[in-house]
PyMOL Python script that loads the backbone (N, CA, C, O; Angstrom):
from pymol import cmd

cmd.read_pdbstr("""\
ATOM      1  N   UNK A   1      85.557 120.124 112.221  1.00  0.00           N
ATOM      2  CA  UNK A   1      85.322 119.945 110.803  1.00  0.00           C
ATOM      3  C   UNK A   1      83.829 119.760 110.556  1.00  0.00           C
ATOM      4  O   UNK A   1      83.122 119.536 111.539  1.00  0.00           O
ATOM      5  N   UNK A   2      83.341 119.821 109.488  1.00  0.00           N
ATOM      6  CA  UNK A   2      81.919 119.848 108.955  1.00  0.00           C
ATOM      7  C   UNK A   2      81.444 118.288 108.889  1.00  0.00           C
ATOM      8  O   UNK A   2      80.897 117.546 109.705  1.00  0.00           O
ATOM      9  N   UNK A   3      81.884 118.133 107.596  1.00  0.00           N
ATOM     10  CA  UNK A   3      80.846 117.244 107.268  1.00  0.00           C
ATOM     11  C   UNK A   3      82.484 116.007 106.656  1.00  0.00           C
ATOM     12  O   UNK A   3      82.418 114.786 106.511  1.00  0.00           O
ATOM     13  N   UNK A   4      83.366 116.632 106.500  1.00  0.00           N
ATOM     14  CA  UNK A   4      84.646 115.825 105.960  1.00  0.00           C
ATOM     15  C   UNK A   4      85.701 115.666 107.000  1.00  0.00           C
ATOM     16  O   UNK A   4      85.722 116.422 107.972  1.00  0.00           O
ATOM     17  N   UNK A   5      86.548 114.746 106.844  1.00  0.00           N
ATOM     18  CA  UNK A   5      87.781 114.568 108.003  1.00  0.00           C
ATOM     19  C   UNK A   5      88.799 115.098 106.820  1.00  0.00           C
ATOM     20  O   UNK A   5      88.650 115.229 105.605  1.00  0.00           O
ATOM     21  N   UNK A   6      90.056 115.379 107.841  1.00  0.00           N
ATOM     22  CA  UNK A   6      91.237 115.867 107.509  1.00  0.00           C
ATOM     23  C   UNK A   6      91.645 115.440 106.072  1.00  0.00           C
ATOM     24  O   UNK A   6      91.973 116.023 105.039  1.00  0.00           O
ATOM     25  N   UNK A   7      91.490 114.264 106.442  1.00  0.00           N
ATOM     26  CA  UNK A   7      91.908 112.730 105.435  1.00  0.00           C
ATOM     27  C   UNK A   7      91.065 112.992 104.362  1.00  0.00           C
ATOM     28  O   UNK A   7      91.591 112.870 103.256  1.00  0.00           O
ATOM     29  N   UNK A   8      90.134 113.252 104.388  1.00  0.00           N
ATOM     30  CA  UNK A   8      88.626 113.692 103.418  1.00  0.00           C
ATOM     31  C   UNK A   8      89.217 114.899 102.556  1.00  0.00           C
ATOM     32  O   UNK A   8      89.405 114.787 101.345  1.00  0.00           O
ATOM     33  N   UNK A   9      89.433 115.803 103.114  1.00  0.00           N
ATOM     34  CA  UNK A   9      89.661 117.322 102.280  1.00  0.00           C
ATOM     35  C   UNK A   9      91.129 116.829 101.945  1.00  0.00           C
ATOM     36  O   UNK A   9      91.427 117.536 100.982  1.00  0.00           O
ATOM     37  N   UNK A  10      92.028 116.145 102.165  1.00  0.00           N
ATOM     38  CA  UNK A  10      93.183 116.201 101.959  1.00  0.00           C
ATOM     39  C   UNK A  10      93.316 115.172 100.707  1.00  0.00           C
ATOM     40  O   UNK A  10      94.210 115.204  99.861  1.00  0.00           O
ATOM     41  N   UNK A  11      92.245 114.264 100.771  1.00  0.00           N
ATOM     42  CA  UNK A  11      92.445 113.238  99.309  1.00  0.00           C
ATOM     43  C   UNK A  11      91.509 113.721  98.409  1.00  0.00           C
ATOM     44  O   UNK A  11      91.633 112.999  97.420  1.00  0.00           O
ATOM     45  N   UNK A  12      90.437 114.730  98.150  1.00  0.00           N
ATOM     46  CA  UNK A  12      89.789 115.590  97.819  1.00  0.00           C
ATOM     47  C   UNK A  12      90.857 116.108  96.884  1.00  0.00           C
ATOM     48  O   UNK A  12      91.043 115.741  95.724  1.00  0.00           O
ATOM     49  N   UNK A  13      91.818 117.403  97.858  1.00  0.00           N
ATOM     50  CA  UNK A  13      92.424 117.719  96.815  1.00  0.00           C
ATOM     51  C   UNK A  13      93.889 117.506  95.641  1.00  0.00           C
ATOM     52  O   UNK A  13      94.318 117.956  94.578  1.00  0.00           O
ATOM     53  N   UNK A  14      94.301 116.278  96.951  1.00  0.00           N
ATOM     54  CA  UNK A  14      95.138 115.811  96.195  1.00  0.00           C
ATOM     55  C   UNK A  14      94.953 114.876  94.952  1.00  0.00           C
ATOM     56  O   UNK A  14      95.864 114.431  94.252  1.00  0.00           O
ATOM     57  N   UNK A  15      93.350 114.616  94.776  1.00  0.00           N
ATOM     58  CA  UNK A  15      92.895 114.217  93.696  1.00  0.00           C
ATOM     59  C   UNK A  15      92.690 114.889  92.480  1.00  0.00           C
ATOM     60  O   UNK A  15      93.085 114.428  91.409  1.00  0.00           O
ATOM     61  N   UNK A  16      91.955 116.198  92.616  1.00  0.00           N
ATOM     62  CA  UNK A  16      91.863 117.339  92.027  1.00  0.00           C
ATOM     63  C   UNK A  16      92.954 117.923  91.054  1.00  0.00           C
ATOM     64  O   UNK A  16      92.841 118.241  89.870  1.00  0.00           O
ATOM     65  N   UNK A  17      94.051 117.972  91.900  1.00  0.00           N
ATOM     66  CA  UNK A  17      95.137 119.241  91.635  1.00  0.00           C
ATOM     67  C   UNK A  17      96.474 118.273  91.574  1.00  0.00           C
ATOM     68  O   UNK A  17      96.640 117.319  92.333  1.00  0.00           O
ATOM     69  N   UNK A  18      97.442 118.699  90.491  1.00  0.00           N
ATOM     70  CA  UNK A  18      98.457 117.824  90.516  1.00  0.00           C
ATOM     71  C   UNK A  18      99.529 118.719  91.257  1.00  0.00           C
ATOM     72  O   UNK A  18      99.261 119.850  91.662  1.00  0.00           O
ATOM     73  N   UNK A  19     100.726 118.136  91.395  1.00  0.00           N
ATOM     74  CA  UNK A  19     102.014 119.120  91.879  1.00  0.00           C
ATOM     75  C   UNK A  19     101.690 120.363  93.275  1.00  0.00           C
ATOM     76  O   UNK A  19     102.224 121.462  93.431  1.00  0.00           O
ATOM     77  N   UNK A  20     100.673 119.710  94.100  1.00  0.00           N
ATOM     78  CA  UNK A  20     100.464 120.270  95.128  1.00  0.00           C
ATOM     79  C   UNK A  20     100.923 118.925  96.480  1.00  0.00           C
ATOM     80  O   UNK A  20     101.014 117.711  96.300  1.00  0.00           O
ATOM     81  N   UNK A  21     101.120 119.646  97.672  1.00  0.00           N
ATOM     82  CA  UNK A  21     101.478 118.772  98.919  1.00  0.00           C
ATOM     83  C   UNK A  21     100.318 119.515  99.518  1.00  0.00           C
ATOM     84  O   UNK A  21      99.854 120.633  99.295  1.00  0.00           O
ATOM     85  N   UNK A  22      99.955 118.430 100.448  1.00  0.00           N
ATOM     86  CA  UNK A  22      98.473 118.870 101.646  1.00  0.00           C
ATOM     87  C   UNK A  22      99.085 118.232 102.656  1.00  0.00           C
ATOM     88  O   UNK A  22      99.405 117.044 102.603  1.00  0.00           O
ATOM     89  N   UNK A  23      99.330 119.183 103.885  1.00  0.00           N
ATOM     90  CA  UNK A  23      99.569 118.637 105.489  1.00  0.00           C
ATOM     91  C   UNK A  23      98.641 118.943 106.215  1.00  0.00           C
ATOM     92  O   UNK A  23      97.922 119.941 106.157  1.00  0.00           O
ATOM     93  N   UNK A  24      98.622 117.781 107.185  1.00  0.00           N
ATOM     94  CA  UNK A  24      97.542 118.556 107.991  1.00  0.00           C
ATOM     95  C   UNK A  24      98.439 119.296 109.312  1.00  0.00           C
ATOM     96  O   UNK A  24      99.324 118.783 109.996  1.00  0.00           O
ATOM     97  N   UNK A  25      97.946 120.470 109.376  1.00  0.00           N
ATOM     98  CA  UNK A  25      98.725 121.219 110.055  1.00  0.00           C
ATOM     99  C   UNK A  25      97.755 120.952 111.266  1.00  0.00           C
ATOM    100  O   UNK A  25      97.319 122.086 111.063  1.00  0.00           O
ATOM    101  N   UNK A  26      97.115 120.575 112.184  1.00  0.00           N
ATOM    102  CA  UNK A  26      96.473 120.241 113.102  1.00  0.00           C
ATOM    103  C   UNK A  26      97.017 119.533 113.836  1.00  0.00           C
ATOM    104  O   UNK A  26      96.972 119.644 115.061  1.00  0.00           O
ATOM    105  N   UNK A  27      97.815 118.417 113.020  1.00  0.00           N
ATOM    106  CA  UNK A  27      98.223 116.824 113.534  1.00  0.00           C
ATOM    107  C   UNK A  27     100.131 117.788 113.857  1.00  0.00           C
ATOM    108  O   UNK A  27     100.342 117.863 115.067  1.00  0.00           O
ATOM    109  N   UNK A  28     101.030 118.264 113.192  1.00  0.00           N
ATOM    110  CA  UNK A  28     102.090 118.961 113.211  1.00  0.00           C
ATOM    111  C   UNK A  28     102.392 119.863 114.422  1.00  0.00           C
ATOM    112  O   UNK A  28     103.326 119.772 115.218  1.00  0.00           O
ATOM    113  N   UNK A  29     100.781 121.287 114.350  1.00  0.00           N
ATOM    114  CA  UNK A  29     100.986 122.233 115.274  1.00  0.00           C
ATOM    115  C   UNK A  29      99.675 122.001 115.934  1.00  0.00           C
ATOM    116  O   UNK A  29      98.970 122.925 115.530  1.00  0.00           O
ATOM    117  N   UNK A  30      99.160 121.452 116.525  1.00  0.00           N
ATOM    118  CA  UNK A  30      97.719 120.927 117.332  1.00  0.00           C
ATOM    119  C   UNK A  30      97.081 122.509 118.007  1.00  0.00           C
ATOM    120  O   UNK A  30      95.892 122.534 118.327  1.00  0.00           O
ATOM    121  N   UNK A  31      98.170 124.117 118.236  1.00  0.00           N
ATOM    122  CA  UNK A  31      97.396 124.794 118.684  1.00  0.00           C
ATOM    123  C   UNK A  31      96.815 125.815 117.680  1.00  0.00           C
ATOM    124  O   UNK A  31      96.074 126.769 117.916  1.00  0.00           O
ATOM    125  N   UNK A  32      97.274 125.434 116.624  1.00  0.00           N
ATOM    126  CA  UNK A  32      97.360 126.489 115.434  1.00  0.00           C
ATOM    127  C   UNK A  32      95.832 125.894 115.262  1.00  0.00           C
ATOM    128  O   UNK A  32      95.488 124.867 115.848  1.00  0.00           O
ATOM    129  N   UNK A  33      94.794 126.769 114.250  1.00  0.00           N
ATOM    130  CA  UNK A  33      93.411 126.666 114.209  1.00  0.00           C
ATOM    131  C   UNK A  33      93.446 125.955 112.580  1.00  0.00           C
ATOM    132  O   UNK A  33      92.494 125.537 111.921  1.00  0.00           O
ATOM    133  N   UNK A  34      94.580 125.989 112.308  1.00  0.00           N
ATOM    134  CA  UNK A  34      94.840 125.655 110.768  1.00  0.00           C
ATOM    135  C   UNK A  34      94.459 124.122 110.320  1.00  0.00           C
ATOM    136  O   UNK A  34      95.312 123.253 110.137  1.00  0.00           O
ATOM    137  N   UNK A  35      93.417 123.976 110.211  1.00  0.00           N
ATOM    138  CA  UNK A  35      93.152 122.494 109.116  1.00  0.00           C
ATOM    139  C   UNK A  35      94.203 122.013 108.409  1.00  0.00           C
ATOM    140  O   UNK A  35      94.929 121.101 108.804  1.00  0.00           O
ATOM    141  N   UNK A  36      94.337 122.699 107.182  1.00  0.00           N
ATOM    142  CA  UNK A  36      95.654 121.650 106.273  1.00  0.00           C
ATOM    143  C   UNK A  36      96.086 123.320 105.777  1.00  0.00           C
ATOM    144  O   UNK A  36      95.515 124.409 105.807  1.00  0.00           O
ATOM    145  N   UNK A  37      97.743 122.685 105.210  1.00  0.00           N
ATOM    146  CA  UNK A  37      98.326 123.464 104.444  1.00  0.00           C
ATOM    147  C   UNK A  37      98.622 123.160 103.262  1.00  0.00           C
ATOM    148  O   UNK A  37      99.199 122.092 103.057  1.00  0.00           O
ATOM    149  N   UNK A  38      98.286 124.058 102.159  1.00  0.00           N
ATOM    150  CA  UNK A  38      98.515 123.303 100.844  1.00  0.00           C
ATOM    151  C   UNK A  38      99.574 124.219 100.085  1.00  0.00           C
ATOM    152  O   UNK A  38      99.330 125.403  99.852  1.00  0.00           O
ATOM    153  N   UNK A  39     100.738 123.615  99.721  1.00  0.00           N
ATOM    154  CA  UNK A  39     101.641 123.729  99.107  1.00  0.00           C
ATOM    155  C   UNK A  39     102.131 123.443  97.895  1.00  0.00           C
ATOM    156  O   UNK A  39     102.372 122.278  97.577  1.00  0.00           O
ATOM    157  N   UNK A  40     102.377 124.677  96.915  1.00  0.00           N
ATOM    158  CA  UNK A  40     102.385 124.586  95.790  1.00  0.00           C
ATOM    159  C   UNK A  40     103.315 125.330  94.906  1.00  0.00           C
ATOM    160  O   UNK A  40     104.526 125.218  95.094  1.00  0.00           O
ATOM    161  N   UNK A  41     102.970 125.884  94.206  1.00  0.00           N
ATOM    162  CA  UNK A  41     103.538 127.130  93.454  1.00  0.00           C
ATOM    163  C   UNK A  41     103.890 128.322  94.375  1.00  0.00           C
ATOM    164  O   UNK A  41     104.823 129.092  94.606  1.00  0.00           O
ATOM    165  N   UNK A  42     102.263 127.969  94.888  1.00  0.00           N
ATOM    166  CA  UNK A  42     102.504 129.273  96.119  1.00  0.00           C
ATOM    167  C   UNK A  42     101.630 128.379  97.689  1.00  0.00           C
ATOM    168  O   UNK A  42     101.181 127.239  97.570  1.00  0.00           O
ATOM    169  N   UNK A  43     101.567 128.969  98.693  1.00  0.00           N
ATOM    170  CA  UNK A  43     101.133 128.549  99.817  1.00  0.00           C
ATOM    171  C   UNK A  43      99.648 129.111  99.814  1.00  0.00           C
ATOM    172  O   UNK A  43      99.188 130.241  99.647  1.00  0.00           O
ATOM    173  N   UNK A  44      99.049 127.797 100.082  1.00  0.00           N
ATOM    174  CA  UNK A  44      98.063 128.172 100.578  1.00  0.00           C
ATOM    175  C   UNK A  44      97.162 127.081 101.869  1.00  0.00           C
ATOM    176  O   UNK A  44      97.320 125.869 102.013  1.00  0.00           O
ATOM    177  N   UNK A  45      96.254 127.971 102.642  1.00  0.00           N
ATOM    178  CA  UNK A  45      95.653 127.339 104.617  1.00  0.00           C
ATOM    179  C   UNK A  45      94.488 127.356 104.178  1.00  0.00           C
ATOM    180  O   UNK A  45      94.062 128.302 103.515  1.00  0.00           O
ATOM    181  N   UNK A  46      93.716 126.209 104.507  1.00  0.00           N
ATOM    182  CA  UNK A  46      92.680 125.815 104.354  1.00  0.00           C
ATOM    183  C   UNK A  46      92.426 125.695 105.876  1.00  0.00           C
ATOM    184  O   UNK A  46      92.915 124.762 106.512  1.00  0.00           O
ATOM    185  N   UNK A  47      91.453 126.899 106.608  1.00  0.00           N
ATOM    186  CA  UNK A  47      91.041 126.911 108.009  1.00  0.00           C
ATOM    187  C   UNK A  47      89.616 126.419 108.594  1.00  0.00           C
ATOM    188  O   UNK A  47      88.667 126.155 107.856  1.00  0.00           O
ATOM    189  N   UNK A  48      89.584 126.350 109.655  1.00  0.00           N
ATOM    190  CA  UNK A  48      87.946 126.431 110.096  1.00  0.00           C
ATOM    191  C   UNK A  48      88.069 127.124 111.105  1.00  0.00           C
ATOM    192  O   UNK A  48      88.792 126.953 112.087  1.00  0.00           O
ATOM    193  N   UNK A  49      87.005 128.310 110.748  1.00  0.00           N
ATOM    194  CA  UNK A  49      86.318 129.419 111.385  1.00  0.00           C
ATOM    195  C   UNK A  49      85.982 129.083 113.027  1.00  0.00           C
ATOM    196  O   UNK A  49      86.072 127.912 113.396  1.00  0.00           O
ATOM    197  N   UNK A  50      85.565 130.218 114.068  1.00  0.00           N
ATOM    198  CA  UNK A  50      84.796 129.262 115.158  1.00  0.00           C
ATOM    199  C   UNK A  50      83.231 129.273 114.836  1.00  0.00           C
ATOM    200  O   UNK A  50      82.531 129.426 115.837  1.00  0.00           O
ATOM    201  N   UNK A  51      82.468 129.122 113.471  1.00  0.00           N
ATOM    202  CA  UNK A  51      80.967 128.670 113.010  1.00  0.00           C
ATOM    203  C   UNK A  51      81.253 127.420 112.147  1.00  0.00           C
ATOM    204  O   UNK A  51      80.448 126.717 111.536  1.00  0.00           O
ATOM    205  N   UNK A  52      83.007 127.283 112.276  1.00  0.00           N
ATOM    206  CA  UNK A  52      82.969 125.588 111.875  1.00  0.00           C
ATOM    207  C   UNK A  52      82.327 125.684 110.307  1.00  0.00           C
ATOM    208  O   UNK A  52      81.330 125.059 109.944  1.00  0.00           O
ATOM    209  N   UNK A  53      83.067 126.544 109.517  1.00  0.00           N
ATOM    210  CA  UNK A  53      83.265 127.047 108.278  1.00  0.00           C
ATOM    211  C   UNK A  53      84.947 127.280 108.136  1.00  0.00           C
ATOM    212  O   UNK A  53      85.976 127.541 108.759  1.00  0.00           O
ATOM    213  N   UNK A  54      84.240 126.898 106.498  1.00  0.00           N
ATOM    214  CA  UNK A  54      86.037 126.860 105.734  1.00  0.00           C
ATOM    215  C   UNK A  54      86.664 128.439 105.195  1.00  0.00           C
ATOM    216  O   UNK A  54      86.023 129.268 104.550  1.00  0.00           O
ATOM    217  N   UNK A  55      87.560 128.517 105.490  1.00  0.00           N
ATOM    218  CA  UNK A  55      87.936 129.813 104.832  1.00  0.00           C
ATOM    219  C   UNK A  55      89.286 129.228 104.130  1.00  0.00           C
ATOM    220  O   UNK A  55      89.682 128.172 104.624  1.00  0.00           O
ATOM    221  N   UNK A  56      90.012 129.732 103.104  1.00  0.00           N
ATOM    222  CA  UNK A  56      90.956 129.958 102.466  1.00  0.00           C
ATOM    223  C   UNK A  56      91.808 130.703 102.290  1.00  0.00           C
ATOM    224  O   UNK A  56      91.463 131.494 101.412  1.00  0.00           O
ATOM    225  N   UNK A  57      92.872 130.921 102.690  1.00  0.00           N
ATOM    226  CA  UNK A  57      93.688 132.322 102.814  1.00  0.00           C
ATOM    227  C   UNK A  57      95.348 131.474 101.965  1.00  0.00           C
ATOM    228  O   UNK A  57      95.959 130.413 101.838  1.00  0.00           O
ATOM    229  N   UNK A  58      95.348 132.922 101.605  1.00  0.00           N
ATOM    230  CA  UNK A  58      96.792 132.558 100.887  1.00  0.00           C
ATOM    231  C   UNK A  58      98.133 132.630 101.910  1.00  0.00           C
ATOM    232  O   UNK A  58      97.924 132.660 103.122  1.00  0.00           O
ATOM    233  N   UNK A  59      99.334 132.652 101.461  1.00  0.00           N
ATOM    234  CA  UNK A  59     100.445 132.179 101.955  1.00  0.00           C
ATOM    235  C   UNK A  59     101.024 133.518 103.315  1.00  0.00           C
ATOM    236  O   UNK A  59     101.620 133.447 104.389  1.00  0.00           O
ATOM    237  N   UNK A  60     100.416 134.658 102.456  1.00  0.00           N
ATOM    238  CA  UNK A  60     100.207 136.102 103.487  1.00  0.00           C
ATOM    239  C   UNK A  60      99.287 136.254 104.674  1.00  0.00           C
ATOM    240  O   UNK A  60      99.329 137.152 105.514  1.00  0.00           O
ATOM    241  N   UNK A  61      98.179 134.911 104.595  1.00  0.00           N
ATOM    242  CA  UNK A  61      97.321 135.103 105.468  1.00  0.00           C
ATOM    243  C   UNK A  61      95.946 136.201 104.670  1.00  0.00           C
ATOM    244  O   UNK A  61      95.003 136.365 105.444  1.00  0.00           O
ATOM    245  N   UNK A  62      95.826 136.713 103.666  1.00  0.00           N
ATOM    246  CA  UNK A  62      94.564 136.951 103.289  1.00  0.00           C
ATOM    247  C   UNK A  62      93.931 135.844 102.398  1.00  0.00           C
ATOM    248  O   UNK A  62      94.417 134.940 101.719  1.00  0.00           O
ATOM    249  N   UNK A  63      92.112 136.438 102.772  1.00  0.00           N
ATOM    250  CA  UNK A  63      91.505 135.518 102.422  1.00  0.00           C
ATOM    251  C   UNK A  63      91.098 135.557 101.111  1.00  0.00           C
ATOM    252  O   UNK A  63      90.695 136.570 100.539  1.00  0.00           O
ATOM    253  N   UNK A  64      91.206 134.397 100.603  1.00  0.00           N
ATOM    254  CA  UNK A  64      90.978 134.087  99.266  1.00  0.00           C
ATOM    255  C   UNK A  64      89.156 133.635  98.941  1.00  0.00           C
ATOM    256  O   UNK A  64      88.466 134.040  98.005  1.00  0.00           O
ATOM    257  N   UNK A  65      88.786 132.777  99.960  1.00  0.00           N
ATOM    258  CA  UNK A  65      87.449 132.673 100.129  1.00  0.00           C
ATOM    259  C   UNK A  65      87.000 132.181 101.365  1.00  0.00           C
ATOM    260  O   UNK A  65      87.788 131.524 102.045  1.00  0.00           O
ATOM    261  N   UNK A  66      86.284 132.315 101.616  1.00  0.00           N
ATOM    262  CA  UNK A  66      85.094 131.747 102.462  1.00  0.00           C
ATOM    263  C   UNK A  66      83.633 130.996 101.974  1.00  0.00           C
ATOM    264  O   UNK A  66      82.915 131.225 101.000  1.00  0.00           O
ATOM    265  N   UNK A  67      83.526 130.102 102.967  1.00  0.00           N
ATOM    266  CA  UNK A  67      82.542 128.869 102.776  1.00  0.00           C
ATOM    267  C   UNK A  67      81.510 129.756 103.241  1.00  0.00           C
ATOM    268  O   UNK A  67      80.660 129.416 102.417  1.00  0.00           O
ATOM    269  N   UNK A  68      80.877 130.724 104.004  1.00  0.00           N
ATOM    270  CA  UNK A  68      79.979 131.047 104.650  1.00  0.00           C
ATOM    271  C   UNK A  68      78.487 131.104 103.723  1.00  0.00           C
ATOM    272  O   UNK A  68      77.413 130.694 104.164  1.00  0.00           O
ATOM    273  N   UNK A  69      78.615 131.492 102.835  1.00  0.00           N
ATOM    274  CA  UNK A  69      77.708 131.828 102.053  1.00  0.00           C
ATOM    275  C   UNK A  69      77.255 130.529 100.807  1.00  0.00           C
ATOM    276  O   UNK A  69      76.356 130.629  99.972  1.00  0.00           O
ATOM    277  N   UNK A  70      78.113 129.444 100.997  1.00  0.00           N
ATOM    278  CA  UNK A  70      77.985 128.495  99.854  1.00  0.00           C
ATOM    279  C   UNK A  70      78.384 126.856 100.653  1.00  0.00           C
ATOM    280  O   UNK A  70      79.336 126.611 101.394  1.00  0.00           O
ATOM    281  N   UNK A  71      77.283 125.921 100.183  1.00  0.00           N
ATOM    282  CA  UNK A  71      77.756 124.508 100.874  1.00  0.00           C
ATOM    283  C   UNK A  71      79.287 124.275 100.805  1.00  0.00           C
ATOM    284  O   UNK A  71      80.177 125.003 100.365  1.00  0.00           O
ATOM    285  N   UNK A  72      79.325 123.138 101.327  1.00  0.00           N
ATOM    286  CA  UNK A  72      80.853 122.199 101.316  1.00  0.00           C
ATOM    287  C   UNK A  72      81.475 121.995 100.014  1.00  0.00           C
ATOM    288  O   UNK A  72      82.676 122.207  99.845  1.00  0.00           O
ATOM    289  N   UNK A  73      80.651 121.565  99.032  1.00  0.00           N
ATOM    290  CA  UNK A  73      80.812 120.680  98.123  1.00  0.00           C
ATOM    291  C   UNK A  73      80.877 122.078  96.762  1.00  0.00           C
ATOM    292  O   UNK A  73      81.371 121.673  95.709  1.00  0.00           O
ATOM    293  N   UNK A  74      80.530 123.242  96.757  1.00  0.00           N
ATOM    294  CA  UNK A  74      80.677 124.445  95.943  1.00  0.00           C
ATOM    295  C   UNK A  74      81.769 125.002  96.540  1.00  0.00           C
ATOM    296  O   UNK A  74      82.572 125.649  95.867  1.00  0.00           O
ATOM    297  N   UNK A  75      81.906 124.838  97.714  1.00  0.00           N
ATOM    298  CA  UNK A  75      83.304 125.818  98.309  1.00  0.00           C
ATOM    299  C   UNK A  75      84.479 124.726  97.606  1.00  0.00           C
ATOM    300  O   UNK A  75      85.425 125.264  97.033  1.00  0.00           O
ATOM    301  N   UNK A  76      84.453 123.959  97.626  1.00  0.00           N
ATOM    302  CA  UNK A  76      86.137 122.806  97.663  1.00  0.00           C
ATOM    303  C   UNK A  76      86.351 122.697  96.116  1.00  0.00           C
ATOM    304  O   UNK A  76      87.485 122.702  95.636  1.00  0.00           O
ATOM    305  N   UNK A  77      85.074 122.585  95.256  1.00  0.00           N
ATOM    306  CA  UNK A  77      84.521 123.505  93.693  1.00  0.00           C
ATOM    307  C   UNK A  77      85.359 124.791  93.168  1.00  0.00           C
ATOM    308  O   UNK A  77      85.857 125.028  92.067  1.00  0.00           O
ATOM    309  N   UNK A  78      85.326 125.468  94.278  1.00  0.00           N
ATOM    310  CA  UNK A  78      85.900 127.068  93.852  1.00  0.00           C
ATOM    311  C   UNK A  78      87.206 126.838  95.255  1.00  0.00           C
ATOM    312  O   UNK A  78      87.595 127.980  95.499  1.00  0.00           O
ATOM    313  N   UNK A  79      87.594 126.317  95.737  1.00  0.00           N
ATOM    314  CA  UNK A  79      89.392 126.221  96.053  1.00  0.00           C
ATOM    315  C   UNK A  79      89.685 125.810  95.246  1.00  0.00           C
ATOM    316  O   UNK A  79      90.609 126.475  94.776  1.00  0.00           O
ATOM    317  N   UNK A  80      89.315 124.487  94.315  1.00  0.00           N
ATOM    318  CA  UNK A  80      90.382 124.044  93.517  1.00  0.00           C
ATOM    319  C   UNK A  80      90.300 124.638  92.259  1.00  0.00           C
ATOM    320  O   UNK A  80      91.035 124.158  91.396  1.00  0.00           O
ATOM    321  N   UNK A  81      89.502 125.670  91.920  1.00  0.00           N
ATOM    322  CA  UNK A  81      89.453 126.476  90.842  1.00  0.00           C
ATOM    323  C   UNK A  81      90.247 127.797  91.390  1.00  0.00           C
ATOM    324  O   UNK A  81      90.993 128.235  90.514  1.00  0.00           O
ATOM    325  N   UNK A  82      90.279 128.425  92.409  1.00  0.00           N
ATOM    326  CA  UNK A  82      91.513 129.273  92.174  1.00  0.00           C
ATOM    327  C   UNK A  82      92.783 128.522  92.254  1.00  0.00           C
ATOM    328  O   UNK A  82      93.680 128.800  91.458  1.00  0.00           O
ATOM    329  N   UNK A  83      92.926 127.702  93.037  1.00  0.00           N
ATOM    330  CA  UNK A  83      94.236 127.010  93.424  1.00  0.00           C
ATOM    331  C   UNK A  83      95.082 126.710  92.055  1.00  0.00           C
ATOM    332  O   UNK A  83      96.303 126.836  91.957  1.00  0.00           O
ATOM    333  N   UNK A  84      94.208 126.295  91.038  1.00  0.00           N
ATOM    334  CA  UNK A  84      94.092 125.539  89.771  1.00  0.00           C
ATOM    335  C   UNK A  84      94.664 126.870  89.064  1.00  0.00           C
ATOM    336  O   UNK A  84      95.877 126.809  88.862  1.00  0.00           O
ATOM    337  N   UNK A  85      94.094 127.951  88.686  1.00  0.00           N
ATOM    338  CA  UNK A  85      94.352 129.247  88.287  1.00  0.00           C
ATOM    339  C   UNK A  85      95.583 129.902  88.409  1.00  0.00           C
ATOM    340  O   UNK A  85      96.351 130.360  87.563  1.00  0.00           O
ATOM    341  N   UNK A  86      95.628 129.835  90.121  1.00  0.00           N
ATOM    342  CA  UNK A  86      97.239 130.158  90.306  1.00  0.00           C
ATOM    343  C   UNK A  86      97.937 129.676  90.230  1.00  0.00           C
ATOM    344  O   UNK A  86      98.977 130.309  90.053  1.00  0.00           O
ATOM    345  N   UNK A  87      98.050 127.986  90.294  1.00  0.00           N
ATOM    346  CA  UNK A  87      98.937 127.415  89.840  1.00  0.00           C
ATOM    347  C   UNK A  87      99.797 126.796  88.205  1.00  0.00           C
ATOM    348  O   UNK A  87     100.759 126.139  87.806  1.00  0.00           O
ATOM    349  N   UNK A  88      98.172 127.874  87.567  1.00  0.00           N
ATOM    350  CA  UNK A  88      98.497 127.901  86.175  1.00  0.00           C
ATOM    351  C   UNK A  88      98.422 126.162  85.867  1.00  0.00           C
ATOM    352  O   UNK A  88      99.241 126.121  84.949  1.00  0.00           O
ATOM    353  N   UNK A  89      98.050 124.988  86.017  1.00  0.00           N
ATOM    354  CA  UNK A  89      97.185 124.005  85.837  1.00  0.00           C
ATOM    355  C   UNK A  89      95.823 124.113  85.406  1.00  0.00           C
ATOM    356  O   UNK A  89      95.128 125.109  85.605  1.00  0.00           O
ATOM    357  N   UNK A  90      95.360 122.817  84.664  1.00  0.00           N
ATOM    358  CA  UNK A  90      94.429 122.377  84.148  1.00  0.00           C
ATOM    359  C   UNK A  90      93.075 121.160  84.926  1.00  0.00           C
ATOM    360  O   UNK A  90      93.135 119.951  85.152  1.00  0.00           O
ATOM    361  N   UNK A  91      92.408 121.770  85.060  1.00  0.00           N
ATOM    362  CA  UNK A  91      91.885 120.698  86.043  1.00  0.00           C
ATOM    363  C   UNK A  91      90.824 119.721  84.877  1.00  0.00           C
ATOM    364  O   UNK A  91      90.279 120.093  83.837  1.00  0.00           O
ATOM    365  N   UNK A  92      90.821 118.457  85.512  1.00  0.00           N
ATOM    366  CA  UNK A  92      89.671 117.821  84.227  1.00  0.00           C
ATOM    367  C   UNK A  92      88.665 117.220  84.996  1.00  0.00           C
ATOM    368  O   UNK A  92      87.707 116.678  84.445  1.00  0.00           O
TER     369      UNK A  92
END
""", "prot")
cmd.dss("prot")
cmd.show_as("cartoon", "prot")
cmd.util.cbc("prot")
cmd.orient("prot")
């Protein structure tokens, strides 16, 4: 992880976003590369890369975004703005 623990991104967005579940799929499946799973309307994996970057992929496994190009704190900015979108919620 970067700069946040599991526990960190997981009360992050369960702060954010209502009517979503966050597991950490690390602690569940320890070989899977998967950070947390966030569950909602629809599924979505919040991963880390091996440059120890966040990517986002939906419930199919494509990616929705990547951290590579933008800090921590603009990436978790724009997850919970699509997340928010697709889940047809209001964020305040």
């Amino acid at each position: 992880m970067t700069d946040l623990s599991v526990q960190d991104l997981e009360d992050y967005l369960t702060g954010k976003l209502s009517g979503i579940t966050v597991i950490d799929e690390k602690i569940e499946f320890p070989q899977d590369a998967k950070a947390l799973y966030i569950e909602g309307e629809k599924d979505y994996y919040l991963e880390e890369d091996d440059q120890l970057n966040y990517v986002l992929k939906d419930g199919s496994g494509q990616v929705k975004l990547a951290q590579a190009e933008s800090n921590l704190a603009t990436f978790l900015q724009n997850v919970v703005h699509i997340i928010a979108e697709e889940e047809n919620e209001i964020v305040f």
